[in-house]
C-alpha positions as CSV (number, residue, x, y, z in Angstrom):
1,X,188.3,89.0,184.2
2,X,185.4,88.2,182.0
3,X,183.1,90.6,180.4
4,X,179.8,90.5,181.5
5,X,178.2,90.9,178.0
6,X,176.4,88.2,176.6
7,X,176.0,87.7,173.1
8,X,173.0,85.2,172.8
9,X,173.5,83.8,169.2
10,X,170.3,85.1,167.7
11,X,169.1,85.3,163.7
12,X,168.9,89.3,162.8
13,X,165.8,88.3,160.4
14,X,164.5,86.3,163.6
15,X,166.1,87.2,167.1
16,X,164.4,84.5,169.0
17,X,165.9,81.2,171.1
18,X,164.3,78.6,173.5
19,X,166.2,76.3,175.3
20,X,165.8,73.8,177.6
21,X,168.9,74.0,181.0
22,X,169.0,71.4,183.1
23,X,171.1,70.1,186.3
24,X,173.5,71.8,188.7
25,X,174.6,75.0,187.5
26,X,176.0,78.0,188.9
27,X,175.8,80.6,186.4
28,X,177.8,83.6,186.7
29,X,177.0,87.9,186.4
30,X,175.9,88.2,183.2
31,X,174.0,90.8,181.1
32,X,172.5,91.2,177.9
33,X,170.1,93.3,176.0
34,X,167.3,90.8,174.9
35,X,164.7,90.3,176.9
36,X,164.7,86.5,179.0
37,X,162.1,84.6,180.3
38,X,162.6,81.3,182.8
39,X,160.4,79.6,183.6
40,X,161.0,76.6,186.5
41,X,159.9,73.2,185.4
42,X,161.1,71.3,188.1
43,X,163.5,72.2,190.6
44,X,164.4,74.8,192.5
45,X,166.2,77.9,191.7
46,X,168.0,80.4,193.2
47,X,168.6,83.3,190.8
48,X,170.0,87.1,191.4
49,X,168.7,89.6,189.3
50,X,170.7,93.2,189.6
51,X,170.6,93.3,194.0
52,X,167.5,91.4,194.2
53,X,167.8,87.6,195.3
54,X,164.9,85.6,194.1
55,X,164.3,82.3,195.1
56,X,162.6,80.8,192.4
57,X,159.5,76.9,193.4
58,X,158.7,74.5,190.1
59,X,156.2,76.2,187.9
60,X,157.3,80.0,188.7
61,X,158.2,82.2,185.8
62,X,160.6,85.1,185.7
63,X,161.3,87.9,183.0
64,X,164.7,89.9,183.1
65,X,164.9,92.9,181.4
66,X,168.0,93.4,178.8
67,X,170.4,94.8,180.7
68,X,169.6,93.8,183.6
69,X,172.8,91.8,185.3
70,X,171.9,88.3,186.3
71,X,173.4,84.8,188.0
72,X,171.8,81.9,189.3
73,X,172.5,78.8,191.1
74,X,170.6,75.9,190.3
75,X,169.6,72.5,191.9
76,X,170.5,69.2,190.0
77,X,167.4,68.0,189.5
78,X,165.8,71.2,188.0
79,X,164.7,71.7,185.0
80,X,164.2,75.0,183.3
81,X,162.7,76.6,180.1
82,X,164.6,79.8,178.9
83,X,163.4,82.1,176.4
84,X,165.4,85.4,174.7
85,X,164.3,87.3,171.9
86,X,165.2,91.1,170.9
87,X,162.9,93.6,170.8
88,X,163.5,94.0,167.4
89,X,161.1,91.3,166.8
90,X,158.1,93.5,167.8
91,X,159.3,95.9,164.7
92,X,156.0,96.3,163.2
93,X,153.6,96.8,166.0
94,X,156.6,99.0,167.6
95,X,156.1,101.8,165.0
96,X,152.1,101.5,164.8
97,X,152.0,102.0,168.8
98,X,154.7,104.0,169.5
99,X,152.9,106.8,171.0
100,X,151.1,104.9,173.5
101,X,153.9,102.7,174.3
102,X,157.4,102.1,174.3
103,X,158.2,98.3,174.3
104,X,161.5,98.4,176.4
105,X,159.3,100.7,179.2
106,X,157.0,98.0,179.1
107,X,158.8,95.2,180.1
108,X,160.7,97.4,182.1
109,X,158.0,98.3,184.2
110,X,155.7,95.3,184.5
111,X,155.9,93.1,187.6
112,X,158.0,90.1,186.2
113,X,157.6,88.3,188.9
114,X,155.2,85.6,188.2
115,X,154.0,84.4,191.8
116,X,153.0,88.6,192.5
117,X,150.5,87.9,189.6
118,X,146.7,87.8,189.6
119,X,145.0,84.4,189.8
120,X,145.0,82.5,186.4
121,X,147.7,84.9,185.0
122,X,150.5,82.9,185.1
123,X,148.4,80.0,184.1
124,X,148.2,81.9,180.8
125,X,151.7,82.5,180.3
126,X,153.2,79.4,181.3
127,X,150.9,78.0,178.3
128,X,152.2,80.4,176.0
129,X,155.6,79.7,177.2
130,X,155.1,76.0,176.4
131,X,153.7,76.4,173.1
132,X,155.8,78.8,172.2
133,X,159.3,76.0,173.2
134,X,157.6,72.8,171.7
135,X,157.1,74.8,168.5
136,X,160.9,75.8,168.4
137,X,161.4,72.4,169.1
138,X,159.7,70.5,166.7
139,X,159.8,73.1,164.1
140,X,157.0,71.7,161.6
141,X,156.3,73.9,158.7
142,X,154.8,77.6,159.3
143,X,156.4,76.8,163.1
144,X,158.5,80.5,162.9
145,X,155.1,82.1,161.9
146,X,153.0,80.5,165.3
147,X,155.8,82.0,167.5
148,X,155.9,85.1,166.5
149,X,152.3,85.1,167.0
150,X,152.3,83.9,170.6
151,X,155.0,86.5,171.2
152,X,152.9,88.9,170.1
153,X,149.8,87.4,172.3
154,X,152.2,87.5,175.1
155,X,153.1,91.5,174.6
156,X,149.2,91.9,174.7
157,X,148.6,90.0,178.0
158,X,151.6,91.9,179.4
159,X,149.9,95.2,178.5
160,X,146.4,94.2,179.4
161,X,146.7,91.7,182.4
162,X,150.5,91.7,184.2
163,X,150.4,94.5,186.9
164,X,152.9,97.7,187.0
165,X,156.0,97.0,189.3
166,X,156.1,99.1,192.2
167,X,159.8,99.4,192.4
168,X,160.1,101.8,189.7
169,X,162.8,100.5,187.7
170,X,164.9,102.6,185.5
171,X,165.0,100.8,181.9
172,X,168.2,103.1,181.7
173,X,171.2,102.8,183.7
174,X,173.1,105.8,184.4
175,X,176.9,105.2,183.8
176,X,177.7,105.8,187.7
177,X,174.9,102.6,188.5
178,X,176.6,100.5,186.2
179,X,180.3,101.5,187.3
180,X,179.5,100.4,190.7
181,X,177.3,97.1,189.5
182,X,179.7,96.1,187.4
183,X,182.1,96.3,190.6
184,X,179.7,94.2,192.5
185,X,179.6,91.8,190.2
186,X,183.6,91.4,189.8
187,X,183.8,90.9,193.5
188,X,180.9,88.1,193.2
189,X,182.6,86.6,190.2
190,X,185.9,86.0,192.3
191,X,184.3,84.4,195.0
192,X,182.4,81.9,192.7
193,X,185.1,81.2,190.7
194,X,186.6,80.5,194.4
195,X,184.6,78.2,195.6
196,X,184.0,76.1,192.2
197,X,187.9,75.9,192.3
198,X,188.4,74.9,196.4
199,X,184.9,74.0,197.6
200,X,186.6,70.0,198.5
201,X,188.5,71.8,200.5
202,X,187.8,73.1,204.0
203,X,186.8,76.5,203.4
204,X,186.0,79.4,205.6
205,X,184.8,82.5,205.7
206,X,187.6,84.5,207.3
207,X,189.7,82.4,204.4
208,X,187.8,84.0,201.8
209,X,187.3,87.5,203.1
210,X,191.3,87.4,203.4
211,X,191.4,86.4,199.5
212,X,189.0,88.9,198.6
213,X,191.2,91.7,200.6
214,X,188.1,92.2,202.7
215,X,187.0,92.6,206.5
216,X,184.7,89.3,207.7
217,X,182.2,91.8,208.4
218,X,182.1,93.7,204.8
219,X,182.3,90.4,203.2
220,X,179.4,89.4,204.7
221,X,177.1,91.9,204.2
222,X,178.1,92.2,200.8
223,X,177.5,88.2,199.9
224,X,173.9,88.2,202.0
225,X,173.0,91.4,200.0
226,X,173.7,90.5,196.6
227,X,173.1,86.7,196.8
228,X,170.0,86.5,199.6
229,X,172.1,84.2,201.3
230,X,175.3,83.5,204.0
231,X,178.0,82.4,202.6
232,X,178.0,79.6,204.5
233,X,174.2,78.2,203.2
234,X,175.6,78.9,199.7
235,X,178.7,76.9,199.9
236,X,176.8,74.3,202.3
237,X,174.1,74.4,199.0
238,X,177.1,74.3,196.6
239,X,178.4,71.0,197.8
240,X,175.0,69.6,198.5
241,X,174.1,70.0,194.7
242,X,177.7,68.7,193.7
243,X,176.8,65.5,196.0
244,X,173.1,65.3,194.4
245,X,175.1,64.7,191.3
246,X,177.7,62.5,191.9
247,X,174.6,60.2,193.8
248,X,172.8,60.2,190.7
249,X,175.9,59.9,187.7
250,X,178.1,57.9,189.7
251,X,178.3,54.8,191.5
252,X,180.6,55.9,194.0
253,X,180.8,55.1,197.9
254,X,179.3,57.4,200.1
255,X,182.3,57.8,202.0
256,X,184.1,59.0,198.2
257,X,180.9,61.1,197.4
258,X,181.0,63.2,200.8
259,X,184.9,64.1,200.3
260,X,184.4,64.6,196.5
261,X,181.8,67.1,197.4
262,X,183.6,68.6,200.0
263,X,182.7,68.0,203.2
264,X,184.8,66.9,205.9
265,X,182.8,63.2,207.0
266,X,180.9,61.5,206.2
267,X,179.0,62.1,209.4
268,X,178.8,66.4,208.8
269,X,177.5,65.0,204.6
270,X,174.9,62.5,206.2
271,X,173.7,65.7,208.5
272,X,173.7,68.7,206.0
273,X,171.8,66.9,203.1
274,X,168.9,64.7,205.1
275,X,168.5,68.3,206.7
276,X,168.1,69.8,203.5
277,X,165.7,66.9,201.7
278,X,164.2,65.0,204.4
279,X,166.3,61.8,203.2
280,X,169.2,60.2,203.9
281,X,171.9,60.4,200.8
282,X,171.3,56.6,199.8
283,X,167.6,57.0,199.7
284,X,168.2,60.0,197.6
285,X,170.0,57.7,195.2
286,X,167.5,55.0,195.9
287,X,164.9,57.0,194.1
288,X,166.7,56.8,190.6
289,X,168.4,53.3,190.6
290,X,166.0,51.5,193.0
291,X,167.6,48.6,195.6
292,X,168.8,46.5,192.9
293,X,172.7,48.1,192.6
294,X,175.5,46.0,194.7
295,X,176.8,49.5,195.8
296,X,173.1,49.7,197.3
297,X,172.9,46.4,199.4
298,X,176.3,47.2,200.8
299,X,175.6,50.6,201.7
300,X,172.0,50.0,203.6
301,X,172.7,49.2,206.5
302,X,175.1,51.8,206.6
303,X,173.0,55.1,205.8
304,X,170.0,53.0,208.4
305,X,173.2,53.7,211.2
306,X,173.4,57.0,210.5
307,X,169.5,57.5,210.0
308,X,168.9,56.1,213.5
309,X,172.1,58.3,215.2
310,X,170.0,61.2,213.3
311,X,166.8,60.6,215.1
């Protein structure tokens, strides 16, 4: 079984990072004690942040607290910005304000959710959070010295501007609340690790609830309470994104993508993902390598059968 300790790889005279994650990707439980912030590009994404589901639209920010346990799933055509850095690197101002404010309380305690912001708010951040990445990125000279300072400008719109939570969160977890997260998050582990290993095959949920050593009707409520979905709209959305990728990487038959991804015709594929787009699968791939691909012509007529059966 995996700890759920993350170690980001951080420098002790500068604990900062920016990245840039892209594509399908289902992330599993993880925690860490530097603060992250995600911020949505493009895409879609569905994260979990301790027993909270959030589903999170392009442009949408998200801060999670160290030590808060967190997964995601995301979409293949999303894009994300991801930001970590300790509190260590708010040192100095730390010590000059520590009787007004405790950093870790603070970020414990703001909203950090962007879209419950005020007006403008997030506008503010997201250009913070942008300066902040193509600084680390291009990394001209003085480039460490400008992100520390939009850190910094970010603390002092979080204290001034960013409402309170009101779900009182506890920046400390007692042992007992971690015993039984951490237990949580085992359980979810396994059944990711699950379905990334049999999700071409026909899976269901009595089939999984029987691996697990559970009742259907605990394994349920414990998947829909943790994740903020069925388990059936995850796996359906697990093999959608798999197929989203093999549409756009490979140039497969649709016939071969539909049973690569999992699902048992081509028929039931067609179905589930111009439900969940609004396009068939070839216009999907249509969008990327236009009409000109042999694979294309062949398959037209094809996808126009199943798009007038869907009508």
């Amino acid at each position: 079984m995996k700890l759920y300790l993350e170690i980001p790889e951080l420098d002790k005279h500068f604990p900062f990072r920016s990245f840039v994650n892209k594509g399908d990707r289902l992330c599993y439980p993880h925690w860490h004690k530097e603060i992250e912030i995600i911020y949505v590009v493009k895409g879609s994404l569905d994260l979990g942040v301790n027993d909270v589901p959030i589903h999170m639209r392009q442009g949408e920010i998200q801060f999670v607290g160290g030590g808060d346990v967190h997964y995601f799933l995301a979409s293949p055509d999303s894009e994300r910005v991801v930001i970590q850095f300790d509190l260590s690197f708010f040192q100095e101002v730390s010590v000059l304000d520590a009787k007004e404010h405790s950093l870790r309380d603070t970020f414990a305690s703001m909203e950090q959710s962007g879209w419950k912001w005020p007006e403008g708010l997030a506008d503010k951040m997201r250009g913070l959070i942008e300066s902040i990445h193509e600084e680390n990125v291009r990394r001209a000279e003085g480039y460490a010295y400008l992100i520390k300072a939009r850190l910094f400008e970010m603390l002092a719109l979080i204290l001034r501007e960013v409402p309170k939570s009101g779900m009182h969160r506890q920046p400390k977890i007692s042992e007992e609340s971690a015993t039984k997260s951490k237990e949580t998050l085992e359980k979810l582990e396994r059944i990711f690790v699950y379905v990334e290993e049999h999700y071409r095959e026909a899976i269901t949920l009595k089939e999984v609830a029987k691996y697990m050593g559970f009742s259907p009707y605990y394994f349920t409520k414990l998947f829909k309470r943790n994740t903020g979905m069925t388990f059936v709209s995850f796996l359906n959305e697990y093999r959608l994104n798999k197929a989203k990728w093999l549409l756009l990487n490979e140039d497969a038959p649709i016939t071969a993508v539909a049973e690569a991804s999992g699902f048992g015709s081509v028929k039931t594929f067609h179905h589930f993902f111009k439900e969940a787009t609004g396009v068939s699968p070839m216009k999907y791939r249509r969008t990327i390598f236009g009409n000109n691909s042999a694979r294309m012509q062949e398959e037209r007529s094809f996808s126009e059968l199943y798009d007038k059966e869907g009508k």
